[in-house]
N, C-alpha and C positions, 0 to 999 in steps of 0.2 A: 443520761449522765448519772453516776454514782456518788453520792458525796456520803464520804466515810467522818465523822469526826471525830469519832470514840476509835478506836483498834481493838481495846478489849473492855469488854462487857461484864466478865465473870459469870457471864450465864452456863460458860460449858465447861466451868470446874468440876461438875459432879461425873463429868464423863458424856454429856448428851450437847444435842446440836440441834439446830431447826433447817430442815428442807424450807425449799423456798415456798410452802404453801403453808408454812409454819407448824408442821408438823414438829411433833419433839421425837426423834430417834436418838439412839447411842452412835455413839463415836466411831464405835465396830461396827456402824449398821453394815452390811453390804454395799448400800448404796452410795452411802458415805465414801466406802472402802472404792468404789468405784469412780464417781468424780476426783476423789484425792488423786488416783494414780493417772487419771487426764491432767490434775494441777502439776503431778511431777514430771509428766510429759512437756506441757507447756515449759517448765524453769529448764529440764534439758534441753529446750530448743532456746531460751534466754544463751543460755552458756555455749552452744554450737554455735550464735547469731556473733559472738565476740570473735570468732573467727571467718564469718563470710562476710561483716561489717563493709560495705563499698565494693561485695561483688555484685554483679550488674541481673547476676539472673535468679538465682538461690536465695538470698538475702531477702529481696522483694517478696516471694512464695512462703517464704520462713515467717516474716512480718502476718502477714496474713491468715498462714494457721495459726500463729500463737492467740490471733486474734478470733481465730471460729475456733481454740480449742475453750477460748471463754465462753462462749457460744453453745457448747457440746455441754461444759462443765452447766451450765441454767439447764440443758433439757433434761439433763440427767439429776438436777435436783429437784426437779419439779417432775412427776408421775405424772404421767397422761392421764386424765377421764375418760371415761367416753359420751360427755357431754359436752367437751374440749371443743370449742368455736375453732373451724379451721383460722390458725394465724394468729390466731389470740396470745400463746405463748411461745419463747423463742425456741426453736426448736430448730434440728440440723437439718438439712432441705436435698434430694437427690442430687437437686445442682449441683453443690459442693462436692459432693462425692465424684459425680463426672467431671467437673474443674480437676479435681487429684489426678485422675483417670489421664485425660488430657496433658496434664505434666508431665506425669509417666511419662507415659507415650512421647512425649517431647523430649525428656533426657534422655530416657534409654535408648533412643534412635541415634542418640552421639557416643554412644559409647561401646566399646569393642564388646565381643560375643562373651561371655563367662566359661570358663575352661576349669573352675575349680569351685569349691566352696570362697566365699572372701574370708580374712581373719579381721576384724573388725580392728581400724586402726589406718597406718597411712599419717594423713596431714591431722592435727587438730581439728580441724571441721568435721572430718568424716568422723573422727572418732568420737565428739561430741555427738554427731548426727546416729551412730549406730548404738550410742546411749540412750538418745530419746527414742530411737527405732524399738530396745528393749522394751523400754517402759510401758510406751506406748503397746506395743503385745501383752503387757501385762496388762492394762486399762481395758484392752480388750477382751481377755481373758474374765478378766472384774465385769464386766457388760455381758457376757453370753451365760455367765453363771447367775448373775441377775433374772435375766429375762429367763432363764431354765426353771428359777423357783418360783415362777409364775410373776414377776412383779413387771411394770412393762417399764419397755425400752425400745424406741422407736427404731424400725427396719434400718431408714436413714444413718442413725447413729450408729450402727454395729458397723454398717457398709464403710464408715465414712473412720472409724477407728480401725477398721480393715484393709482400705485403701491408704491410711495416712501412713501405717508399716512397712507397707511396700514403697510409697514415694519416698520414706526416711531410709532406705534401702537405695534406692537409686540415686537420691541425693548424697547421699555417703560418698556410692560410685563418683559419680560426678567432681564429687569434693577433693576426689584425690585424682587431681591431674587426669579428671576425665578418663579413670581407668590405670593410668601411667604408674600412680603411687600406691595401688593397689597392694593388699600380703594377701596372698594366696594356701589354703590349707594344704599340709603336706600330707597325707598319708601315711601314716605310720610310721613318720619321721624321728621318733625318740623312741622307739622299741629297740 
């Protein structure tokens, strides 16, 4: 458990912030830039949850990643060693990522074939949901350009921000009448 009793500290007026190994970085670090865009992932799935609120199957999956995106957002503030005790710190775990894998697989087998691009949009939920889907891409985006300038980021965690786009993708579907409320892209419909 986390007990917050200050909110603000005034330690990161000058622009700089601490990783959780206390490291001092700027604000811009990358890294930085990287967990933020998993915390904007998470509030976009806060504001999608206002619309699945007491649906029976979505709802429950949503609660859950908001909870391993807090999860992702620790691995990713804390650098791996390579002295690192397996377990020692929190870290995103393959399981997780084949849990996503598994949902997939579970919604998209209710849902009708794909005949077009989707237009993001439909009921409030999906469109909440194809919000955090963006973000989420971008978080990803933040992650593989991390780990390209050599800094590390665990295999799991790329996989596991790679697989959550795609469930936020099918959750969307899902969101909108199972396919029913779907908008579908037109083709060069305003030429």
């Amino acid at each position: 458990m986390v007990t917050l009793n200050r909110i603000y500290t005034r330690t990161g007026d000058a622009g700089s912030t601490r990783l959780a190994t206390g490291q001092t970085v700027s604000k811009a670090d990358p890294r930085v830039e990287t967990y933020g865009a998993v915390d904007e992932t998470n509030a976009c799935l806060g504001l999608a949850r206002l619309h699945t609120a007491g649906e029976a199957e979505l709802d429950p999956m949503l609660a859950r990643i908001q909870n391993e995106l807090f999860d992702l957002g620790a691995d990713l503030s804390t650098p791996a060693r390579s002295d690192e005790t397996p377990g020692a710190m929190l870290r995103i775990l393959d399981s997780q990522v084949a849990r996503l894998e598994t949902e997939i697989d579970d919604l998209n087998e209710r849902l009708p074939p794909l005949a077009s691009f989707v237009l993001p949009g439909g009921t409030p939920a999906a469109a909440a949901l194809h919000l955090a889907r963006t973000v989420c891409r971008r978080a990803e985006r933040e992650a593989v350009r991390l780990a390209e300038a050599g800094e590390p980021v665990s295999g799991p965690a790329l996989r596991y921000l790679n697989r959550l786009s795609d469930f936020l993708f099918v959750a969307a579907r899902f969101a909108n009448g199972r396919g029913a409320d779907e908008v579908f892209w037109q083709s060069g419909a305003t030429r």
